[in-house]
C-alpha positions as CSV (number, residue, x, y, z in Angstrom):
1,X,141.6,77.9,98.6
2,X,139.5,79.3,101.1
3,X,135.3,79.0,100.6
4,X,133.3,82.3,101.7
5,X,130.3,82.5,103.3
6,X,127.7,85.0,104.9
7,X,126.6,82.0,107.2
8,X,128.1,78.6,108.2
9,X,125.6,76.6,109.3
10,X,127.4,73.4,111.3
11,X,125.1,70.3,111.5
12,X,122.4,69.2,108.8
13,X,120.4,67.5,111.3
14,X,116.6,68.7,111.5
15,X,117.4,72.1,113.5
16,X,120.2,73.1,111.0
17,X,118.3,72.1,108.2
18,X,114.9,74.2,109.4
19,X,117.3,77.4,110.6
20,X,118.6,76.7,106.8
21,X,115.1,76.6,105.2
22,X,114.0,79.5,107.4
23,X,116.3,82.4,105.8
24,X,115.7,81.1,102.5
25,X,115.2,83.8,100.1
26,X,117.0,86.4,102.7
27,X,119.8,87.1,99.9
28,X,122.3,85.5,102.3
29,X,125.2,83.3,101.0
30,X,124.9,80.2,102.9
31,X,126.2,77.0,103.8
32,X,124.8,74.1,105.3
33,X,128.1,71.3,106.5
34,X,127.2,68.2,107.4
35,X,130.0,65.2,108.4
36,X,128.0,63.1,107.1
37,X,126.3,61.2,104.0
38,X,123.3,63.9,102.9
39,X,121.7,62.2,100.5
40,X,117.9,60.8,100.6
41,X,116.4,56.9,100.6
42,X,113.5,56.4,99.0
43,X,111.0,55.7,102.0
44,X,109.3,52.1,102.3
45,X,106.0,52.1,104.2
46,X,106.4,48.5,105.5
47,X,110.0,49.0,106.3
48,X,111.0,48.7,110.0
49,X,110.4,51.9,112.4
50,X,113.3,53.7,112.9
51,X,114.4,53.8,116.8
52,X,114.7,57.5,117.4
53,X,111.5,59.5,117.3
54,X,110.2,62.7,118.3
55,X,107.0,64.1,119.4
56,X,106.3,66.6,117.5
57,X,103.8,69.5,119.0
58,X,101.9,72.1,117.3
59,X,104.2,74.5,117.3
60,X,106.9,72.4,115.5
61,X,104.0,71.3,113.1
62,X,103.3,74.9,112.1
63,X,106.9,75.5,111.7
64,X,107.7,72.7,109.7
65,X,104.6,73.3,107.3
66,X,105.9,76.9,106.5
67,X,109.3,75.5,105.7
68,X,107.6,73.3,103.0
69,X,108.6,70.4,105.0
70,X,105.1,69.2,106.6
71,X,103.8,67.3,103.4
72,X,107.2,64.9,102.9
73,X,106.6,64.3,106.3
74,X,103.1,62.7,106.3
75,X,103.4,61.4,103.1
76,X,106.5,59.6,104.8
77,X,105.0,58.0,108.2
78,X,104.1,59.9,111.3
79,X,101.5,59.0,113.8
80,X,98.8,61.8,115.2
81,X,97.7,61.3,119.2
82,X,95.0,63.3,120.6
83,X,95.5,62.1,123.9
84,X,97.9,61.1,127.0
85,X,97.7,59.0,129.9
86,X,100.2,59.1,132.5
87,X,100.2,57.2,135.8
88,X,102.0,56.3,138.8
89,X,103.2,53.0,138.8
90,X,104.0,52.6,142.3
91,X,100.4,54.4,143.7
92,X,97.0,55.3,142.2
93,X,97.6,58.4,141.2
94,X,97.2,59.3,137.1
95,X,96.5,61.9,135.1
96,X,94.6,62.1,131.5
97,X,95.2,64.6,128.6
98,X,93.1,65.0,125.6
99,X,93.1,67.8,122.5
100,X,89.2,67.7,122.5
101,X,89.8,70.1,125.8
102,X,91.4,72.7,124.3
103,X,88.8,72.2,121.0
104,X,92.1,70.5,118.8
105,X,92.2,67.7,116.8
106,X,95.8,66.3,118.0
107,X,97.9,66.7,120.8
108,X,101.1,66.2,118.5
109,X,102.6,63.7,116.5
110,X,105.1,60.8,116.8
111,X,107.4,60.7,113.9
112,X,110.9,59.2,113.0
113,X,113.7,61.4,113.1
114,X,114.7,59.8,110.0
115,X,111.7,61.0,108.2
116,X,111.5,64.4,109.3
117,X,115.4,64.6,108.6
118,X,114.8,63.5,104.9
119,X,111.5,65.5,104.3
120,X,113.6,68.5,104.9
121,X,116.9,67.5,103.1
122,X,114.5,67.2,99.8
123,X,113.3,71.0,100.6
124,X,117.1,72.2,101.0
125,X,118.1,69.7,97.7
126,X,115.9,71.9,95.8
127,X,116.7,75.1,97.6
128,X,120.1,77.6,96.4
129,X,121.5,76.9,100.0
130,X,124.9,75.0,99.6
131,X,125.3,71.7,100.5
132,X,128.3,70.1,102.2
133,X,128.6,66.4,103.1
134,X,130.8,64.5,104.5
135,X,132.8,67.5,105.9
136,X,134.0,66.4,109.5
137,X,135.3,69.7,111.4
138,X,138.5,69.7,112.5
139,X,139.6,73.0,113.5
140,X,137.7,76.2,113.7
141,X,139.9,80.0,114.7
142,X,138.8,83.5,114.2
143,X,140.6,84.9,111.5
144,X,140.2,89.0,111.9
145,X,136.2,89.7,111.9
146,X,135.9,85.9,110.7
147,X,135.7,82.3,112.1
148,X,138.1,80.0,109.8
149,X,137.3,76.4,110.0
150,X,139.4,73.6,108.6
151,X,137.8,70.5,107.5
152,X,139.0,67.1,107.9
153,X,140.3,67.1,104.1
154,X,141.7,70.3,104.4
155,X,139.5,72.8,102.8
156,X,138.6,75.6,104.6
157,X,135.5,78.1,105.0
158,X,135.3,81.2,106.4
159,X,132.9,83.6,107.4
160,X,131.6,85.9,109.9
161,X,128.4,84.1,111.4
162,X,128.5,80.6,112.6
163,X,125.9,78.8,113.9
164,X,126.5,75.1,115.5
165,X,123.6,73.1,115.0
166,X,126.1,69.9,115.6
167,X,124.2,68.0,118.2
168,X,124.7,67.0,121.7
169,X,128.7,66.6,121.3
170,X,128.9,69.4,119.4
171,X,132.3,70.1,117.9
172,X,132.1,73.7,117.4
173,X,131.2,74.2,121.4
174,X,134.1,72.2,121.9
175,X,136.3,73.8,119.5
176,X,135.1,77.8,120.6
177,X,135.5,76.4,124.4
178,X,131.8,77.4,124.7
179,X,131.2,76.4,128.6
180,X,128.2,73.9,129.6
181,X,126.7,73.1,133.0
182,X,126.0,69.2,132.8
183,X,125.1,66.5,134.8
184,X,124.6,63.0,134.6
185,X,120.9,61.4,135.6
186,X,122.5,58.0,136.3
187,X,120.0,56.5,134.0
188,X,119.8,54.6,130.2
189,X,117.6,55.1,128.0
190,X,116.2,51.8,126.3
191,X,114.6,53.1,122.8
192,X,112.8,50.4,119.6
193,X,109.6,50.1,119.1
194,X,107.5,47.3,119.7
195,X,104.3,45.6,118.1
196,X,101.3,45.0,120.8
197,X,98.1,43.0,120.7
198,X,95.7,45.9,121.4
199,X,95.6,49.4,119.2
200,X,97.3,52.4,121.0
201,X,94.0,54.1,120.6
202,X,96.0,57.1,119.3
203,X,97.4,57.9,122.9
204,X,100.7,58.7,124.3
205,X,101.1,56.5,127.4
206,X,103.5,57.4,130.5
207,X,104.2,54.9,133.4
208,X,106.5,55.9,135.9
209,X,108.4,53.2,137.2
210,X,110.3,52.3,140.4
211,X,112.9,52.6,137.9
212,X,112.5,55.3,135.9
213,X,109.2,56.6,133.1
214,X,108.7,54.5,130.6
215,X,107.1,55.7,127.5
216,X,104.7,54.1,125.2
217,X,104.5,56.1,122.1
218,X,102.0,55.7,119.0
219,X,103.1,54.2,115.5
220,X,101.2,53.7,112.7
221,X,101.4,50.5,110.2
222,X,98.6,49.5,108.4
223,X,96.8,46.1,110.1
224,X,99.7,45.9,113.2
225,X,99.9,47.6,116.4
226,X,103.3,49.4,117.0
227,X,104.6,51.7,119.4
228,X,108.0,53.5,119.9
229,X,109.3,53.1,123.6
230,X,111.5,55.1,125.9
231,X,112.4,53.1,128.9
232,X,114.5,55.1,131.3
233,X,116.3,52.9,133.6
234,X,119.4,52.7,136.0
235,X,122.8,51.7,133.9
236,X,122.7,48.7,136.0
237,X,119.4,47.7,135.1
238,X,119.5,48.6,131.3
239,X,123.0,46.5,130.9
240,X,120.5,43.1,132.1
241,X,118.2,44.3,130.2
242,X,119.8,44.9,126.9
243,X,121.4,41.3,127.4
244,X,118.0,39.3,127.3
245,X,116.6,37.5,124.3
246,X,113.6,39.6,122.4
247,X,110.9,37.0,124.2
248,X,112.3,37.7,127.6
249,X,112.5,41.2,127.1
250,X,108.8,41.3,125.9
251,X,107.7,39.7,128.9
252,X,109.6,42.4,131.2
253,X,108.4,45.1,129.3
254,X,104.9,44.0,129.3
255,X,104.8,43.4,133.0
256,X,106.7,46.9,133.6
257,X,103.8,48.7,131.3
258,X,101.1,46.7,133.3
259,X,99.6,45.3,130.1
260,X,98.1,48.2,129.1
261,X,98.0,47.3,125.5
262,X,97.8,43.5,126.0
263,X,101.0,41.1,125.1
264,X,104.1,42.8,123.8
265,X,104.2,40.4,120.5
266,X,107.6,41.2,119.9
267,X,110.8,44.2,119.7
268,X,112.6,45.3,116.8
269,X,116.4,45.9,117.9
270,X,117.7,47.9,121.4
271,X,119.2,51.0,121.3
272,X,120.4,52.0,125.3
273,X,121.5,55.9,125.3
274,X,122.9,57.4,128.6
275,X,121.2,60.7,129.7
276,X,122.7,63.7,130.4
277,X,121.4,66.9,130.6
278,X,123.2,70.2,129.5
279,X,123.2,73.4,128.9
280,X,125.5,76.2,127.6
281,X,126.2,79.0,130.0
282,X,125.6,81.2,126.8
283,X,124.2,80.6,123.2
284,X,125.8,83.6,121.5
285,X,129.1,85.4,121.5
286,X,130.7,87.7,118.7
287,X,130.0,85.5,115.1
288,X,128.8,82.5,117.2
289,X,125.3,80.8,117.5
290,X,124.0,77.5,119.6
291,X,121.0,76.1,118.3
292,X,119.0,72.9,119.5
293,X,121.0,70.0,121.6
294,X,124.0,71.9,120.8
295,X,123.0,74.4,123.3
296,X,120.5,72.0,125.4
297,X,119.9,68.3,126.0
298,X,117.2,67.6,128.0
299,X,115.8,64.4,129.8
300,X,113.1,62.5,127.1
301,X,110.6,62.6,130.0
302,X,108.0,64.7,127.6
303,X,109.6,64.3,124.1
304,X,110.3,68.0,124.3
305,X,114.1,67.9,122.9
306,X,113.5,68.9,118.9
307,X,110.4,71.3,119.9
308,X,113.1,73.8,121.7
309,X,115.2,73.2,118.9
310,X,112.9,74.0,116.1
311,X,111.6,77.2,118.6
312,X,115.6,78.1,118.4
313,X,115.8,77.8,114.9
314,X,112.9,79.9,114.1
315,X,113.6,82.6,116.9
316,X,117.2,82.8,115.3
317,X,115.8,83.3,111.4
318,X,113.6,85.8,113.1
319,X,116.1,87.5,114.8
320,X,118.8,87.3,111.7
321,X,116.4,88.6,108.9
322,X,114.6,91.9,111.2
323,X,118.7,92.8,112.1
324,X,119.3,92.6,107.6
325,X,115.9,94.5,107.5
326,X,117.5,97.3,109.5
327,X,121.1,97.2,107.6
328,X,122.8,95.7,111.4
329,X,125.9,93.3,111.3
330,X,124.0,89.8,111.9
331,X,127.5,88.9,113.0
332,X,127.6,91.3,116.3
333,X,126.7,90.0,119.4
334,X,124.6,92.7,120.5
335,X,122.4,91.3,117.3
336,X,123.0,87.8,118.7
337,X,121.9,88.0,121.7
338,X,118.3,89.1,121.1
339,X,118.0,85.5,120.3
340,X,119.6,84.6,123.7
341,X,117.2,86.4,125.7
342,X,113.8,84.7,123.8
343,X,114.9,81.6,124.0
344,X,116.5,80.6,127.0
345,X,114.2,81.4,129.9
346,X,112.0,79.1,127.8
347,X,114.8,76.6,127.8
348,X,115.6,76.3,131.2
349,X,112.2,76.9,132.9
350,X,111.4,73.5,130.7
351,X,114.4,72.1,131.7
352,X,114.2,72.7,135.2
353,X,110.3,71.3,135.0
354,X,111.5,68.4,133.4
355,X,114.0,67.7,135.9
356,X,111.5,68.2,138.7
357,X,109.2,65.5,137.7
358,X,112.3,63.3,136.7
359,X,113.1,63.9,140.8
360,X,110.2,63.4,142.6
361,X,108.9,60.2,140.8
362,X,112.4,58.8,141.8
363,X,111.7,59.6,145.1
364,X,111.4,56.8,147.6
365,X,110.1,58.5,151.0
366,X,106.8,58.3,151.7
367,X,105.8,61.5,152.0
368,X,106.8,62.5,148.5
369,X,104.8,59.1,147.3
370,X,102.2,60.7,148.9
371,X,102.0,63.8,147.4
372,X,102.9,62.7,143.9
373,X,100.0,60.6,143.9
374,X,97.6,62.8,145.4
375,X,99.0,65.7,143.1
376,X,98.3,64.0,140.0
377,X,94.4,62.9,141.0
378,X,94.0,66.6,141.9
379,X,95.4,68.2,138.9
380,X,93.0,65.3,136.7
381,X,90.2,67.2,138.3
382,X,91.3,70.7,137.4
383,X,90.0,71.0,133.7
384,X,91.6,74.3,133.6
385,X,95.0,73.1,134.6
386,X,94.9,70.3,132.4
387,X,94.1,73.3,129.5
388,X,96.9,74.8,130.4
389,X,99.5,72.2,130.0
390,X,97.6,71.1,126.6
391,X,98.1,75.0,125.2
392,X,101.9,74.6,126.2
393,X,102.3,71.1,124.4
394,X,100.4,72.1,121.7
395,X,102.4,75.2,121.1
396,X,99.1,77.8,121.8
397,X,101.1,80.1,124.4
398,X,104.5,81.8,125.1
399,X,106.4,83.2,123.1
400,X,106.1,82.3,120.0
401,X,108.1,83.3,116.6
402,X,105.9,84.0,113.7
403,X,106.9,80.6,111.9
404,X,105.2,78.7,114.7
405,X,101.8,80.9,115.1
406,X,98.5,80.2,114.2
């Protein structure tokens, strides 16, 4: 027995899910398929932080709101920041963002990915989209106009759109022998969150270290001091420290953060992640559709990752429901590609920006240690400049799909 759809939708995750939640209503048949468990906790305030978070800009804020999703999230946990501080750790240069410039409230907010996950799972539980869980992909053919994919328990789906919203080891790219350019930083990513003496002061801090940035990111607990970190270090360095006790490792942290927030008190369990960045050499062909890490994965420098996906997912619905408007086949690739060409020069001139910092505050010689340094101090005087990069991170400029305007 074969399933039909008008739209597969391959990953649950929070770019599937808001692609889902964006063409509600479009009188498409879809399905969301998900391998795994898509049901929903109830949320505990006082429970532990959850290690993966993202920084959620303006942009994805706006998005999120109009997909009904925005009010599960702060009723959940998320953390506002109106401001960032990010210094050199082996110099004197820094730099020093702050909302108030551009007249905003907030620069973005730190969030859980559990949280924003769940916030939109109850939206799609109480949507018509259909629902798969627990269906691990195993095989995916086109079958005349159609893709045919075969799940692990045997049943099968067909239809004539798919869109893979599966993640950074996507199984549909694999499976469609969608090509990637990829490359390996040679660094780990340490990610928990930790509890500090001193407040946060509702700022985003940024220390780049002889060995890599590492992140202090705002968290919010009633009467404790928490932040989520993101220390990027060499795989040598991240294997010692993933092996030292909690007090130890609060000690090197501390010391590597420069105190900032007083005595790391103490760490909630380690998660190291090796980076890799990638990126598909296309995101469409005929029937086919790469959304969010399953067409990107960038380095966690900025917390930029979920932003470019929730752009994708929005440009995509935008795309998809002006081509039904005008009676074209959502399924051809001359339809498809319309979302191609918004979305990845904003992709890769990111990605490319990203990897330029990454570069020169690993660089060693002096003359780049100059010029870093010196860069940053000049830029903090340019109030203009600054403006400019607080628009971009707030979502103000580009462009933008109507789900994620003002």
């Amino acid at each position: 027995m074969e399933t039909r759809a008008d739209l597969l939708i391959v990953g649950a995750g929070m770019v599937g899910s808001a692609l889902a939640l964006a063409l509600q209503g479009s009188g498409l048949n879809i399905i969301v398929l998900d391998g795994g468990p898509l049901d929903v906790k109830p949320f505990d305030s006082q429970a532990a932080f959850e290690p993966r978070v993202s920084a959620l800009s303006g942009a994805s804020q706006r998005i999120l709101q109009r997909l009904g999703a925005w009010d599960g999230i702060a009723s959940r946990r998320a953390s506002p920041y109106g401001e960032m501080q990010v210094w050199d750790g082996s110099g004197t240069g820094q730099i020093h963002f702050s909302a108030s410039s551009v007249h905003a409230e907030v620069l973005g907010h730190i969030v859980e990915n559990r949280v924003v996950q769940d916030a939109l799972l109850d939206r799609l539980h109480d949507s018509d989209i259909g629902l798969l869980a627990n269906a691990r992909l195993e095989q995916m053919r086109r079958s005349g106009d159609d893709w045919l994919l075969t799940l692990a328990d045997g049943r099968l789906l067909r239809a004539p759109l798919v869109v893979a919203a599966d993640g950074a080891n996507s199984a549909v790219r694999r499976l469609t022998g969608t090509e990637t350019r990829e490359w390996d930083y040679l660094h780990h990513a340490i990610v928990t969150s930790v509890r500090t003496a001193d407040s946060h002061r509702k700022t985003a801090w940024q220390r780049f270290t002889d060995n890599g940035p590492l992140a202090f990111l705002p968290l919010e607990r009633e009467g404790e001091h928490w932040c989520s970190i993101v220390w990027s270090v060499t795989p040598g360095e991240g294997e010692r420290l993933m092996a030292l006790d909690d007090e130890t490792f609060c000690r090197e942290l501390e010391q590597a953060f420069e105190g900032r927030l007083g005595p790391v008190l103490s760490a909630d369990p380690r998660v190291c992640v090796p980076l890799r960045q990638r990126h598909a050499k296309r995101y469409v062909a005929e029937g086919l559709a790469l959304i969010g890490d399953a067409a990107h994965t960038i380095h966690p420098l900025a917390g930029q990752g979920v932003n470019l996906g929730f752009l994708d997912a929005a440009v995509l619905a935008e795309v998809l429901l002006h081509a039904a408007e005008r009676g074209e086949r959502l399924a051809d690739v001359r339809v498809l590609s319309r979302f191609e060409r918004r979305r990845m020069p904003h992709n890769l001139a990111l990605m490319a920006a990203m990897e330029g910092f990454e570069r020169l505050f690993q660089a060693d010689p002096l003359p780049l240690r100059w010029l870093r340094n010196t860069g940053l101090k000049v830029v903090n005087q340019l109030p203009e400049a600054k403006a400019i990069f607080v628009r971009q991170a707030l979502g103000l400029s580009g462009d933008l799909p109507e789900l994620a305007k003002l």
